[in-house]
VEXDREN-2710 file (C-alpha; in Angstrom, 1 decimal):
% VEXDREN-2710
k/r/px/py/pz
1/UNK/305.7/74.9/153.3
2/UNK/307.5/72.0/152.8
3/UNK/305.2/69.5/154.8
4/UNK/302.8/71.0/152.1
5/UNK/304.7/70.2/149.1
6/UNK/305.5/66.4/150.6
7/UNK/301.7/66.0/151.7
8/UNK/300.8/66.8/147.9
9/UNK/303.8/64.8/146.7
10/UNK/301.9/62.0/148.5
11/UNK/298.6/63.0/147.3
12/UNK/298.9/63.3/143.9
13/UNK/301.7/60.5/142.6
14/UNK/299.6/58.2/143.9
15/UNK/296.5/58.8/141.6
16/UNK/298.5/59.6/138.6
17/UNK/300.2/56.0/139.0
18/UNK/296.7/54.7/139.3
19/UNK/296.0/56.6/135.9
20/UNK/298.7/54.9/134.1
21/UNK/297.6/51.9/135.3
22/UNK/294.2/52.0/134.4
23/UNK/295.1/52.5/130.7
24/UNK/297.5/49.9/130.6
25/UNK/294.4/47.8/132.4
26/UNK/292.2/49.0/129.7
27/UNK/294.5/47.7/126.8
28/UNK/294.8/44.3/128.5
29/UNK/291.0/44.4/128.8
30/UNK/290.8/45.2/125.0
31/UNK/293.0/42.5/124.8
32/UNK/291.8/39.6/126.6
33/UNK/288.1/40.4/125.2
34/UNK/288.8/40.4/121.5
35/UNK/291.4/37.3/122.4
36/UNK/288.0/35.3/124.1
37/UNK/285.9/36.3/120.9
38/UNK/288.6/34.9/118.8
39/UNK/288.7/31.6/120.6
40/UNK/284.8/31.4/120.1
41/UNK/284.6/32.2/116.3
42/UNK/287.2/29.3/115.8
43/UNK/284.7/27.0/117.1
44/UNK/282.0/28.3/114.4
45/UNK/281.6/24.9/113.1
46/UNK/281.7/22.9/116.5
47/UNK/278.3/25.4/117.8
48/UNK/276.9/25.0/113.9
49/UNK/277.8/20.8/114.5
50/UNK/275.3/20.6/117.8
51/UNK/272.5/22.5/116.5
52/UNK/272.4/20.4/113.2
53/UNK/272.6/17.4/115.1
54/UNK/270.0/18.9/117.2
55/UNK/267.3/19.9/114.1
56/UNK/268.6/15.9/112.8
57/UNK/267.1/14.6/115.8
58/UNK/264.0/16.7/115.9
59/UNK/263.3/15.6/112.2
60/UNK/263.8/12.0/113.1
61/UNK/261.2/12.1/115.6
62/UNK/258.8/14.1/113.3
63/UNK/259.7/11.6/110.5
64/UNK/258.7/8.7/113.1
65/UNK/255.1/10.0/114.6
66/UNK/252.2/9.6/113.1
67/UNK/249.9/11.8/115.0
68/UNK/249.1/15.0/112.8
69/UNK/248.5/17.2/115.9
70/UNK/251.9/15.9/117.3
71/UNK/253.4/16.8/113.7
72/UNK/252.0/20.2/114.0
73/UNK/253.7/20.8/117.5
74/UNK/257.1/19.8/116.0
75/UNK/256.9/21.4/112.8
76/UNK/256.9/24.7/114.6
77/UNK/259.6/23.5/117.2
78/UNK/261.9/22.9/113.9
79/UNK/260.6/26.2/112.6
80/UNK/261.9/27.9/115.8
81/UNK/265.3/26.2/115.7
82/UNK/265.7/27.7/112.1
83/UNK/264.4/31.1/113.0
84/UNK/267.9/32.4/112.9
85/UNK/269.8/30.3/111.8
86/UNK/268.6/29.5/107.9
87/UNK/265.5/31.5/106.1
88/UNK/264.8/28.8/103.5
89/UNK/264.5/26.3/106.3
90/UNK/262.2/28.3/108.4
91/UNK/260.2/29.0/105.5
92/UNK/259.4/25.5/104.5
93/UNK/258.6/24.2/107.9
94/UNK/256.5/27.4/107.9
95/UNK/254.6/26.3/105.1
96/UNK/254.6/22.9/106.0
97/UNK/252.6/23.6/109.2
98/UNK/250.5/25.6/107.7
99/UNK/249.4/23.2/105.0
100/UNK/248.9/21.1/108.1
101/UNK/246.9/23.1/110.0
102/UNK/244.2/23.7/107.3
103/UNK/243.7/20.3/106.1
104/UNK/243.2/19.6/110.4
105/UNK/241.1/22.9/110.2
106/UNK/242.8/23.9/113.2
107/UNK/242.5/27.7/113.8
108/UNK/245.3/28.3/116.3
109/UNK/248.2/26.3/114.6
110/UNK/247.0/28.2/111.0
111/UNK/247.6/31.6/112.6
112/UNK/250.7/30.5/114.2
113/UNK/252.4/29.3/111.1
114/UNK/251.4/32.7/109.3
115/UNK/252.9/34.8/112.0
116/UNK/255.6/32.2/111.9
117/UNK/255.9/32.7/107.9
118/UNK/255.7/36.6/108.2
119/UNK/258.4/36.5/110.9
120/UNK/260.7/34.6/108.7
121/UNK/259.7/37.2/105.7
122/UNK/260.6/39.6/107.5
123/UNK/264.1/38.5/108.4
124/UNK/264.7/37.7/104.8
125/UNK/263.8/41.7/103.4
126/UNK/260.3/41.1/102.4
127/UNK/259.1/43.8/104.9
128/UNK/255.2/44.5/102.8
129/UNK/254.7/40.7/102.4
130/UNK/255.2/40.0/106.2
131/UNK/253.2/43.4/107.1
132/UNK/250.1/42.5/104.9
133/UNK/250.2/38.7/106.1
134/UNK/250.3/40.2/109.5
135/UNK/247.4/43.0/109.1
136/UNK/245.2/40.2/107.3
137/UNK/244.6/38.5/110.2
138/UNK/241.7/39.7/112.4
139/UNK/242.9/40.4/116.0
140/UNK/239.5/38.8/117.4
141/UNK/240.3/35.6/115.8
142/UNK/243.5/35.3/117.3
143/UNK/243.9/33.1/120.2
144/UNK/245.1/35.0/123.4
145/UNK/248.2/32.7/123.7
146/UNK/249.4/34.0/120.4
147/UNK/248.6/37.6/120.8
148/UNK/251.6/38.4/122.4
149/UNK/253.8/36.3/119.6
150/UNK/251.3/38.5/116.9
151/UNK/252.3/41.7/118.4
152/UNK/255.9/40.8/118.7
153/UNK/256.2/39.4/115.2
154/UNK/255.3/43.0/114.0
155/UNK/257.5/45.6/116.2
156/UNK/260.7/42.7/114.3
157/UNK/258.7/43.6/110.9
158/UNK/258.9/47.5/111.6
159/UNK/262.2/47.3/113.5
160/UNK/263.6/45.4/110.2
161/UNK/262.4/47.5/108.0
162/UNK/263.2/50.8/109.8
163/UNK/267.2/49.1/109.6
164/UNK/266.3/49.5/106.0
165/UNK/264.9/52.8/105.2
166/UNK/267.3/54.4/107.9
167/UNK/268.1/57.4/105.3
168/UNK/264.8/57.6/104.0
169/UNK/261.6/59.8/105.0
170/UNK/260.0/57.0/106.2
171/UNK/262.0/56.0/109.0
172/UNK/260.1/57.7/112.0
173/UNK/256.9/56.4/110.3
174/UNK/258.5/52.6/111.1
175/UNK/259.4/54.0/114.3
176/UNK/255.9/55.1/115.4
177/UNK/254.4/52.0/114.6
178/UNK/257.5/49.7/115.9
179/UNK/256.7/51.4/119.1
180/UNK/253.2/50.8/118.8
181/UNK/252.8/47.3/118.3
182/UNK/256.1/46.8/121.0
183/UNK/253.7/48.6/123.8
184/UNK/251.0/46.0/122.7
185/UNK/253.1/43.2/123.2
186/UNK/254.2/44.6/126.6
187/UNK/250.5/44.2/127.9
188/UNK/250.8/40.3/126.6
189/UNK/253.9/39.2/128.4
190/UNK/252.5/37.2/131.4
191/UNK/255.8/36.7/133.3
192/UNK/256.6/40.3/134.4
193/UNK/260.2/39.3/135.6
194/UNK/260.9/37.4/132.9
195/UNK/264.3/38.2/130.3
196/UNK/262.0/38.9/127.1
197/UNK/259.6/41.3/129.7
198/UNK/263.0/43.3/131.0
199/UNK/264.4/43.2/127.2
200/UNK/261.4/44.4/125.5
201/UNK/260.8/47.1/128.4
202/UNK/264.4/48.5/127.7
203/UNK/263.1/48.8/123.7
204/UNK/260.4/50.7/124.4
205/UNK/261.9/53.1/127.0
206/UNK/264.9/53.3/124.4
207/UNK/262.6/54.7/121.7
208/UNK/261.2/56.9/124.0
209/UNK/264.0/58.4/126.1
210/UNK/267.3/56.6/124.7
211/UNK/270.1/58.4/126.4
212/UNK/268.0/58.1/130.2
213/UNK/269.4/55.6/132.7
214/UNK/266.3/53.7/133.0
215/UNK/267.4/52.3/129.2
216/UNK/270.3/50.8/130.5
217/UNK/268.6/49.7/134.3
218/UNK/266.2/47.3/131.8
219/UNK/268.2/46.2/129.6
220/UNK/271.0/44.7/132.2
221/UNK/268.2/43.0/134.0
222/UNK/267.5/41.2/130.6
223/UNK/271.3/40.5/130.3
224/UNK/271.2/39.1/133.9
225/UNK/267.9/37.1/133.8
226/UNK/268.9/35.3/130.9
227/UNK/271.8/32.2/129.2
228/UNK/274.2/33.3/127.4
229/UNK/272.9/31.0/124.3
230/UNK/269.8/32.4/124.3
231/UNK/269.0/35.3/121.4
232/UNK/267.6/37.3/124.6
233/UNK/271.1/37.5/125.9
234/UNK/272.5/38.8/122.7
235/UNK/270.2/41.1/121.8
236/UNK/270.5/43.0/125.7
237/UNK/274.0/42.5/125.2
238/UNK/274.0/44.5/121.8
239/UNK/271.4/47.2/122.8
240/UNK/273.6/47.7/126.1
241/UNK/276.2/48.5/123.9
242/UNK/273.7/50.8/121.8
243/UNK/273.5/52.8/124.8
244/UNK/276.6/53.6/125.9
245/UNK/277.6/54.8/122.3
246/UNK/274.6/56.8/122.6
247/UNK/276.3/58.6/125.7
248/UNK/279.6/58.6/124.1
249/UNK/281.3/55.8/126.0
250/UNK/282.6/53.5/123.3
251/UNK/285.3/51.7/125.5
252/UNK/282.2/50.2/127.2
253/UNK/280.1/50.5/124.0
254/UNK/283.0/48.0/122.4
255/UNK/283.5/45.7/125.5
256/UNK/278.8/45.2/125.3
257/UNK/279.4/44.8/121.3
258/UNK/282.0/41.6/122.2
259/UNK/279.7/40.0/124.7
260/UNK/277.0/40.6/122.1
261/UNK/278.9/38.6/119.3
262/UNK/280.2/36.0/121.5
263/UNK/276.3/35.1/122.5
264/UNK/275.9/34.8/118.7
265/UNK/278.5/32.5/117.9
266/UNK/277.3/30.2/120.7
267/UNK/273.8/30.0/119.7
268/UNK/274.3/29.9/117.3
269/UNK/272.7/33.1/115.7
270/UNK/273.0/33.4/111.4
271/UNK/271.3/36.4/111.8
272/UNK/273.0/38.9/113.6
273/UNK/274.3/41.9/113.8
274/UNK/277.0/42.3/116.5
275/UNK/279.8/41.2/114.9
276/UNK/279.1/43.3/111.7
277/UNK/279.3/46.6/113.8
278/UNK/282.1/45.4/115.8
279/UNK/284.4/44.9/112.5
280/UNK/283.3/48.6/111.6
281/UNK/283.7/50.0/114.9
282/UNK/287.9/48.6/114.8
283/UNK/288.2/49.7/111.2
284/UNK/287.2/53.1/112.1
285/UNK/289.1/53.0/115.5
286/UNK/292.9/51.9/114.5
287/UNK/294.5/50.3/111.3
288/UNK/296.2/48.4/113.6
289/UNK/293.0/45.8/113.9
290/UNK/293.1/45.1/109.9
291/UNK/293.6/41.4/110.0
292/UNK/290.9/41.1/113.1
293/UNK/288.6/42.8/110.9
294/UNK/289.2/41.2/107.9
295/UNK/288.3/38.1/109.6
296/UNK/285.3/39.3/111.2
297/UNK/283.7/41.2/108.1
298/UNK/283.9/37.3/106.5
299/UNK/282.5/36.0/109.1
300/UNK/279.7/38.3/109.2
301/UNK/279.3/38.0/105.2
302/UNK/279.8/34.0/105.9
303/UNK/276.5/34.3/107.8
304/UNK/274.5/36.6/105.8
305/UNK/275.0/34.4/102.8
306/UNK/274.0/31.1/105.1
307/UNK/271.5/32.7/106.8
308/UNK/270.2/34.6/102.8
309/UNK/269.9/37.8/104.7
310/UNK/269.9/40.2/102.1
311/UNK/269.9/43.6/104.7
312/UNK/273.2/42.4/106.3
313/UNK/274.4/41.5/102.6
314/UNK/274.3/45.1/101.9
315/UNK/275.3/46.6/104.8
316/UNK/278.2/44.8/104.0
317/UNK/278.6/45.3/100.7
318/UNK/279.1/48.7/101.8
319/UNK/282.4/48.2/104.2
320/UNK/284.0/45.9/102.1
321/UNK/285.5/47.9/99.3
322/UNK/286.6/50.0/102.1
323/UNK/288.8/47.2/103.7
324/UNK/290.2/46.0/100.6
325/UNK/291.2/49.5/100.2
326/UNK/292.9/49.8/103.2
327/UNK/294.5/46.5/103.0
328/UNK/296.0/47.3/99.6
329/UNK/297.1/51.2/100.8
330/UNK/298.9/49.4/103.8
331/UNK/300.5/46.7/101.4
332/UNK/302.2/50.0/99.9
333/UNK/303.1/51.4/103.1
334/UNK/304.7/48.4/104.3
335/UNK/306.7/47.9/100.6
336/UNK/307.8/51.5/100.9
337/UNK/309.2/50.8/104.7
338/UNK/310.7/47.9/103.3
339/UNK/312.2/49.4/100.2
340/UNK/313.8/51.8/102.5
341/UNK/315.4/49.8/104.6
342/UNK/317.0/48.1/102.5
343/UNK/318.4/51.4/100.9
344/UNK/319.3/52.4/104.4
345/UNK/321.0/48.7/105.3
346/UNK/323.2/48.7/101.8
347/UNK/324.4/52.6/102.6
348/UNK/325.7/51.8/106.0
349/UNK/326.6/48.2/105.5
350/UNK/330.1/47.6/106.6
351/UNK/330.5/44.4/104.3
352/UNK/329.7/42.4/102.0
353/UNK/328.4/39.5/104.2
354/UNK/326.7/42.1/106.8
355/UNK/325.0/43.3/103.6
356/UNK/323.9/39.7/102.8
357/UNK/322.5/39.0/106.2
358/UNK/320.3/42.1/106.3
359/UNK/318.7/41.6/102.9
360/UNK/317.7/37.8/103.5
361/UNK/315.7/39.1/106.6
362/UNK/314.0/41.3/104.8
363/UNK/313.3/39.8/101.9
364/UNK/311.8/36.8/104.4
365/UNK/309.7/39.8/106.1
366/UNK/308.8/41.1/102.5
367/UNK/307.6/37.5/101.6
368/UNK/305.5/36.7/104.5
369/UNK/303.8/40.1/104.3
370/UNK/303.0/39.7/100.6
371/UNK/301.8/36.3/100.9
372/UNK/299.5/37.9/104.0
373/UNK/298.5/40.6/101.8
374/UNK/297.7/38.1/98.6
375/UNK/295.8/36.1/101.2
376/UNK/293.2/38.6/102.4
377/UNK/293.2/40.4/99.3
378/UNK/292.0/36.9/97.4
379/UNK/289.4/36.8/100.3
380/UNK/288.1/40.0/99.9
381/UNK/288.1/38.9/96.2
382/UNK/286.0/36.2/96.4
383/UNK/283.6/37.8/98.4
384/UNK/283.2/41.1/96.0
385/UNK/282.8/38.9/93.3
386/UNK/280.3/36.7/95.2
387/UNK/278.2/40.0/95.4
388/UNK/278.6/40.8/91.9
389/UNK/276.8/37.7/91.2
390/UNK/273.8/38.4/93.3
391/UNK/273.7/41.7/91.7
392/UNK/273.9/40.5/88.5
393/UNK/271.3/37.4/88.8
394/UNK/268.9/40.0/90.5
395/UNK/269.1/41.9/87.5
396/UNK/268.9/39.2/84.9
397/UNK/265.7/37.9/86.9
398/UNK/264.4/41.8/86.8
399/UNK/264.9/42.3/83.1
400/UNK/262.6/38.4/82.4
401/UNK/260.1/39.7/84.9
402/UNK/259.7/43.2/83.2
403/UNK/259.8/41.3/79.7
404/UNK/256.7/38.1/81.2
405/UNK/254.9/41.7/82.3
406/UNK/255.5/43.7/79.0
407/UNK/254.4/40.7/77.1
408/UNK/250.8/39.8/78.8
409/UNK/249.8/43.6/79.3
410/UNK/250.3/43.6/75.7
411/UNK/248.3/40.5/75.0
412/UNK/245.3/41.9/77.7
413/UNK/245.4/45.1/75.9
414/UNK/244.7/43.1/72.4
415/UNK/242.1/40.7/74.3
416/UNK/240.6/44.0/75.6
417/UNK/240.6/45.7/72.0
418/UNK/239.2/42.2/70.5
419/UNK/236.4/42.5/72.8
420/UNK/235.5/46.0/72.4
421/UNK/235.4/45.2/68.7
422/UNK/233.4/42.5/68.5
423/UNK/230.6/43.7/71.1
424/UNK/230.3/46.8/69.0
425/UNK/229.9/44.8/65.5
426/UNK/227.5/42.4/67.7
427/UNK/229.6/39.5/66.9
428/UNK/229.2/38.3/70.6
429/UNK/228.9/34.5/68.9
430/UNK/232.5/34.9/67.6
431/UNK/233.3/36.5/70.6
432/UNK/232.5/33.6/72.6
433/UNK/234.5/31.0/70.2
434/UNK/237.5/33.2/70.5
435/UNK/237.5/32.8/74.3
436/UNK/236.3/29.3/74.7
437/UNK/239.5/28.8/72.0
438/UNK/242.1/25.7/72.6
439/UNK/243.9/26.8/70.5
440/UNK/244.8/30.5/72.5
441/UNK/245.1/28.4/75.8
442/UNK/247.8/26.5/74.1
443/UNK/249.7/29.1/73.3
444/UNK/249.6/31.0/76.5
445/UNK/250.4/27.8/78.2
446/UNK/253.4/27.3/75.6
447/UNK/254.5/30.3/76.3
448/UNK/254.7/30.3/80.1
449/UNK/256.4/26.8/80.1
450/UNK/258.8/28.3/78.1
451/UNK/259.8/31.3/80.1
452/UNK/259.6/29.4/83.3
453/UNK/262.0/26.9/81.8
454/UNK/264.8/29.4/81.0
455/UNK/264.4/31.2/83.7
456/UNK/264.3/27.9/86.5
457/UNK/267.2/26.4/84.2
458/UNK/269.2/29.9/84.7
459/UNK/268.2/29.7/88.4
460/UNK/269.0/26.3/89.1
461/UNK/271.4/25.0/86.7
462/UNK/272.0/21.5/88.3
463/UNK/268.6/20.6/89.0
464/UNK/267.8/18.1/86.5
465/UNK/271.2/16.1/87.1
466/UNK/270.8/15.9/90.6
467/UNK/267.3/15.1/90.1
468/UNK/268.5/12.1/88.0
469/UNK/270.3/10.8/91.0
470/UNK/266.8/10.4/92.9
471/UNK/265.6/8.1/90.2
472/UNK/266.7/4.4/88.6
473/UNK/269.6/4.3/86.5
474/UNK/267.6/2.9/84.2
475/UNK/264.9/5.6/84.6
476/UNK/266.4/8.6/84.2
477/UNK/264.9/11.9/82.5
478/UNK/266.2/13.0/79.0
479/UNK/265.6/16.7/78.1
480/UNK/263.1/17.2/75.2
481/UNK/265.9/20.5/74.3
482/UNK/268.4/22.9/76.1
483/UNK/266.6/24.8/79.0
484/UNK/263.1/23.2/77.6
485/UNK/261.8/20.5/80.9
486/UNK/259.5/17.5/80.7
487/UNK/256.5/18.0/82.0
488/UNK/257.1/15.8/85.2
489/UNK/260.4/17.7/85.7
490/UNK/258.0/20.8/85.8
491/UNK/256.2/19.9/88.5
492/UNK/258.7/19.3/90.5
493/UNK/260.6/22.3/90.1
494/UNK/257.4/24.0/90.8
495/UNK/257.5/22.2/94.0
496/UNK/261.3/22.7/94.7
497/UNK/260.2/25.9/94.5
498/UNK/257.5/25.5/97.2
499/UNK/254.5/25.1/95.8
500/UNK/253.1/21.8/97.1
501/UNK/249.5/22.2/96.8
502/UNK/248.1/20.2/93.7
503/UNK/245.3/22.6/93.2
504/UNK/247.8/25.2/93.0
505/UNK/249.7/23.1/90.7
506/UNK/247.5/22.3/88.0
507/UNK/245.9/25.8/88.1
508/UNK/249.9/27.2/86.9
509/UNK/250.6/24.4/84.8
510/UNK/246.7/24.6/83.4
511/UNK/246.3/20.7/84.1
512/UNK/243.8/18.8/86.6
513/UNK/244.6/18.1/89.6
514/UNK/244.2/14.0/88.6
515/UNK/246.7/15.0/85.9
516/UNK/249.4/16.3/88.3
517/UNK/248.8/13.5/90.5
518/UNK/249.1/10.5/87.8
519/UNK/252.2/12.4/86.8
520/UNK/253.5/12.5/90.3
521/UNK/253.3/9.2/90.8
522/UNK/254.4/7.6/87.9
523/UNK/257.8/10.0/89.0
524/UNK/257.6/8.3/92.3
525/UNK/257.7/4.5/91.0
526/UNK/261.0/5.4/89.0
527/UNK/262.4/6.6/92.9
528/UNK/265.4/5.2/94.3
529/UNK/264.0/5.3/97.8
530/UNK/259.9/6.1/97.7
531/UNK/260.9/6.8/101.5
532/UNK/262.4/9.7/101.2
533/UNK/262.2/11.1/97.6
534/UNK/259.6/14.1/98.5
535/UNK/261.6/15.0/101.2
536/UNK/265.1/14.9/98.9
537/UNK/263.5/17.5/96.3
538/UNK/263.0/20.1/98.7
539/UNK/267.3/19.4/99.3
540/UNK/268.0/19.8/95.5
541/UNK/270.5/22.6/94.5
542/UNK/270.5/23.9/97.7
543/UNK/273.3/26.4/97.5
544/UNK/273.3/29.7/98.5
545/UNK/273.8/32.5/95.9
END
């Protein structure tokens, strides 16, 4: 009986020490993991540093050629850089190559630059624009090389907008068609061992059978096959992590969700996703993590606002109140602990100087931790009120665009009246002077420069002084009134705006297109540098907001 007992003895102490210290491993693994991410999100701005110099370079060399089909090629290897890192950025060198590609007539790069402009509208929140763009272009006209790009472009739209409507009725109808188009691009990807192959094969056997093991068999090839600065990486790295929450395993699910957001930070990747979840993941898990999470919900609202993602924004939006709530509640908890030991130390203080002692430390303890407190509470501050402003702006931009509408259905319901009236009095001869009428062009043309000039003035407050800084001291642009712009400062804004094409311009300012061009360049003689003046309007007010 004894020999029994000892064998047990022997047995079973040894796997309960192994027990303990697996936990205690598990902390230190908790640890050194959220230690490594911190030590990577320090050096935000050295990973941001090499990819600007990077896009600097690539512009120099597409400033310096003067081959339009080399242009083209570089326009979209710019466009790919900005991808995910900035959405106005993408956008213009979107655009630009487009613009490109139709005065070369060159089929291929025109239907690259709209599946590269639906990609980036996508991204951005603008899920119908980037499906009809997509579904507008005929499948046979497509070159095979960009089929699988097509394809893939629209499972992001319907994986996007799915994120979106994720408590609505119409998230299994993005889901369906998300898996759809993802099983078409399967069938394009030529390299059948490559990362995007294993990654893409992991998405589509996810939406099928998400908990099976053949999920997470694809999606650690993907994580295997390819750099950790690629968005590959990050993405298998984040779906990993998908998986084992899935299955209930979040001490794994957490350690995927680090790797994930350290891939991000060194791509670096504005729009992301990790980093977000991993903030809400420690805020759930232990109050213990409030400064960490603090730091990382700013971070991920830092790259949101960069990056103009309005999804993450909200998503956001939605934690945040939370963490200032908790932040404040523990600011309580910690003046209450405080308050009480001081109560505690003055009872059983056995002097006056003993007293004395006790109370400084304290009081230093109760200063740091207010002055902690203040801190995050300010930043939290700052970034509520940052999102009050987008709401707000949003809203003011709603009301004018309900008021432009209200206005000209009221004015086509008139015209429409006028008509009727006049055909059925046969008085088609006054008719036809009404319409062929200056003097109702005029006033439709007032009235648009007028509501376009508040409303660009509201949007872009600073636009006309830093236009001024463009042009000869001696040159400069005097406003005719208060929110009221010249007619050369129209145009530009119109192009600041985007809108590049003179055809387009003259039809929405209702000149000719000779018109906007004499303008134009009469603006461009009064140029500092001729050199780079078109490219500096496109930088005007660029803020994020």
């Amino acid at each position: 009986m004894k020999k029994i007992v000892w064998l047990l003895m022997m047995v079973v102490m040894p796997m309960l020490a192994n027990a303990a210290f697996s936990r205690n491993a598990d902390l230190d693994d908790e640890d050194e993991l959220l230690h490594r991410l911190d030590q990577y999100i320090a050096r935000r701005d050295e990973f941001s540093s090499k990819k600007e110099k990077k896009l600097v370079r690539m512009k120099k060399k597409q400033n310096l050629t003067s081959d339009k089909r080399e242009r083209l090629s570089l326009y979209n290897q710019i466009y790919r850089e900005y991808y995910t890192y900035r959405y106005d950025s993408a956008m213009v060198y979107a655009n630009r190559g487009l613009q490109l590609a139709e005065q070369l007539h060159d089929d291929y790069f025109i239907n690259l630059n709209k599946i590269n402009r639906a990609a980036v509208l996508s991204t951005g929140g603008f899920y119908s624009q980037a499906e009809d763009l997509l579904l507008s272009l005929k499948s046979e006209d497509i070159s095979p090389k960009l089929m699988q790009y097509y394809y893939y472009t629209l499972t992001w739209v319907y994986n996007y907008w799915g994120a979106f409507c994720e408590r609505s009725e119409f998230k299994e109808e993005m889901q369906d068609k998300k898996r759809l188009y993802l099983a078409k691009t399967l069938e394009y990807v030529g390299n059948k061992h490559s990362a995007l192959y294993y990654y893409l094969s992991g998405e589509l056997e996810y939406l099928l059978h998400r908990t099976d093991k053949k999920v997470l068999g694809w999606y650690q090839k993907a994580l295997a096959a390819s750099p950790i600065d690629s968005r590959v990486h990050a993405s298998a790295a984040y779906c990993i992590a998908r998986y084992y929450q899935d299955n209930g395993q979040m001490d794994i699910y957490e350690k995927y969700l680090v790797k994930a957001a350290i891939s991000d930070q060194i791509c670096p990747l504005k729009e992301n996703l990790a980093l977000q979840e991993l903030s809400t993941y420690l805020y759930n898990k232990d109050a213990k993590y409030a400064k960490r999470v603090s730091k990382y919900i700013y971070c991920s609202m830092e790259d949101a606002q960069f990056y103009n993602n309005r999804l993450r924004m909200v998503e956001i939006s939605r934690i945040l109140p939370l963490i200032t709530e908790t932040n404040h509640q523990q600011g309580i908890r910690q003046n209450r602990i405080i308050t009480a030991s001081l109560v505690v130390v003055s009872i059983v203080s056995l002097g006056f100087l003993a007293m004395m002692f006790f109370v400084f430390r304290i009081n230093k303890r109760l200063a740091k931790s207010r002055r902690e407190v203040k801190s995050q509470n300010t930043l939290l501050d700052e970034l509520n009120q940052k999102l009050l402003n987008t709401n707000k702006r949003r809203e003011t931009y709603m009301r004018l665009f309900m008021d432009i509408s209200a206005v000209y259905i009221k004015k086509l319901d008139d015209f429409r009246k006028l008509v009727s009236r006049k055909i059925k009095a046969k008085q088609t001869a006054d008719l036809l002077t009404a319409i062929n009428s200056y003097k109702l062009s005029e006033e439709e043309a007032s009235s648009f420069y007028n509501r376009f000039d508040k409303a660009f003035m509201d949007l872009y407050p600073n636009f006309v002084d830093e236009f001024n800084q463009l042009l000869l001291p001696e040159k400069q642009i005097v406003l005719p009134a208060p929110n009221s712009l010249t007619k050369e400062l129209r145009i530009y804004a119109l192009m600041r705006l985007g809108i590049t094409d003179g055809q387009e311009l003259a039809t929405l300012l209702f000149y000719s297109t000779q018109t906007i061009y004499n303008y134009k360049t009469a603006i461009r003689k009064r140029a500092k540098d001729l050199t780079t003046f078109d490219a500096a309007i496109n930088q005007l007010c660029n803020v994020i907001g």
